[in-house]
C-alpha positions in Angstrom: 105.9 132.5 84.9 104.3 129.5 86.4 105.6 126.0 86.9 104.3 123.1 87.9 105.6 121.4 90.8 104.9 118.0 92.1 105.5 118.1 95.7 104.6 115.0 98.1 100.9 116.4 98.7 100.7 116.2 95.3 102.0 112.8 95.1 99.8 111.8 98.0 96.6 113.6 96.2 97.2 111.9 92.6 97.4 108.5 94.4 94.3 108.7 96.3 92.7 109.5 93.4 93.2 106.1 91.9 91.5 104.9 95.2 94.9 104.1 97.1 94.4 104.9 100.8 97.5 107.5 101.7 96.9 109.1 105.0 97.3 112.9 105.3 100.6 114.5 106.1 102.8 111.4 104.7 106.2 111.6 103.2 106.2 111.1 100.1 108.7 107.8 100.4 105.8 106.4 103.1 102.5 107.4 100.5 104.9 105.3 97.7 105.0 102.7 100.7 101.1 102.6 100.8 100.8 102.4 97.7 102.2 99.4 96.7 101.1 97.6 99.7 98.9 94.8 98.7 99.2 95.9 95.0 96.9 94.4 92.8 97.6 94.0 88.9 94.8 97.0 88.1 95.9 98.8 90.6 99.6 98.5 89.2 98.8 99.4 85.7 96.9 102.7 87.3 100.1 103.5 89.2 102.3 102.7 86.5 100.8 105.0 84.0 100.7 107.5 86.9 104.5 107.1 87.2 104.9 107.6 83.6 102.9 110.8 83.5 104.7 112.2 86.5 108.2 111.5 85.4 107.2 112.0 81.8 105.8 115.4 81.9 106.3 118.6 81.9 105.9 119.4 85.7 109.2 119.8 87.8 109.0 116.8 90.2 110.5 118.1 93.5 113.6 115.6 94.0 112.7 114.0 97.1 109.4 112.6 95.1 111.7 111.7 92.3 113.8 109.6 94.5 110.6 108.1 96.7 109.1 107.2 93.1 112.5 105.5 92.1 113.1 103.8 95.4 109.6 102.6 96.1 107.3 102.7 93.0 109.7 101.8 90.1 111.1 98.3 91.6 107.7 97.4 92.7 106.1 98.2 88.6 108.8 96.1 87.3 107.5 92.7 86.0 109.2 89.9 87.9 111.1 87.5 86.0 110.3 83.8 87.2 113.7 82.0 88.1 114.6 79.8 85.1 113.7 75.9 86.2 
């Protein structure tokens, strides 16, 4: 049997493919750093559906990605709310 693992090189791949620059050999806590550096609102909704399909799908997410996605990606995809004036 065969599962599918998401490990941080796959994290770091899957972000480079929507044109994020992650440098090689990254945790995946510092690659969810680079990506949402300088974030723009395409590049969000890319990484947001991303994040859906990771944590969404069938593939085992290794939990150290799990927790680097939850930290770092999830808190910067939520829409702020502006302060009520």
């Amino acid at each position: 049997m065969h599962a599918d693992l998401i490990d941080q090189e796959d994290l770091r791949e899957r972000l480079v493919a929507l044109g994020l620059s992650i440098p090689p050999g990254v945790t995946a806590e510092q690659a969810c750093e680079h990506a949402v550096s300088g974030l723009s609102p395409e590049r969000a909704v890319a990484l947001k559906r991303l994040v859906e399909e990771l944590l969404g799908g069938s593939a085992t997410v290794l939990p150290n990605v799990r927790e680097a996605i939850s930290r770092t990606l999830l808190p910067a995809l939520v829409p702020r709310q502006s302060p009520p004036g």
